[in-house]
N, C-alpha and C positions, 0 to 999 in steps of 0.2 A: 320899411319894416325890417326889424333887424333879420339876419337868417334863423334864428332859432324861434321867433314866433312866425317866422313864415313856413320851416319845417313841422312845427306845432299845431299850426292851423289846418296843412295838410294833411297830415294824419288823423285829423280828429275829421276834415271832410271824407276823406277815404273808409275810415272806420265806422262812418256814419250809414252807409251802405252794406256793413257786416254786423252780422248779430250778435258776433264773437270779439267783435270790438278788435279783428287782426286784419291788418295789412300785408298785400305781397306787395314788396319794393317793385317799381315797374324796371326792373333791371340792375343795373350796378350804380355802387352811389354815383358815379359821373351820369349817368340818365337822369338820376334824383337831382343831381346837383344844375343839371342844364334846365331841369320843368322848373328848380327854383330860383333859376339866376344868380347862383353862388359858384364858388369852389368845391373842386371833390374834397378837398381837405376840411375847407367850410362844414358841407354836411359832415363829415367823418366828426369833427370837432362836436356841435351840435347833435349828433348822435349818442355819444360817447356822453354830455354834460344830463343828455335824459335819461339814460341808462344809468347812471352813477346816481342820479338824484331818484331813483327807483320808478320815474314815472312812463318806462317802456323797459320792454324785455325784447333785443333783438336776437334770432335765433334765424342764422344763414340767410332765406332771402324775405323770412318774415320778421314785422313786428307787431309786439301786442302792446295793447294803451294799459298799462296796469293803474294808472291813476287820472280817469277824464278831466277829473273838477280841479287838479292841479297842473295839469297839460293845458287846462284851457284858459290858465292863468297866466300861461307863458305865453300865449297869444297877441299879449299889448305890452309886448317887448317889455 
């Protein structure tokens, strides 16, 4: 699975556990990056592509899903 439906998938599992639909990063992208078996650059990248495409809001060591049914799209790469 490519990294960006694999950081996809996770945040919408993570999120599924909050009412508010936000995520705390379990740490620094390199933690994110080793639960996903990517590069920190990798997630930075893939971060950076759902925030541009308006489909997350990251703010320090939270993010919020601003759009599910289009995040969940990214899911099958």
């Amino acid at each position: 699975m490519p990294a960006e439906a694999r950081l996809a998938a996770w945040l919408l599992n993570e999120a599924a556990s909050d009412a508010k639909g936000s995520i705390t990063l379990p740490g620094t992208q390199q933690v994110l990056a080793d639960l996903l078996g990517v590069t920190r650059v990798t997630v930075n990248r893939a971060l950076s592509r759902l925030r541009r495409d308006g489909l997350i809001e990251v703010n320090r060591h939270t993010i919020a899903i601003l759009a599910p049914e289009l995040l969940e799209l990214r899911t099958h790469g």
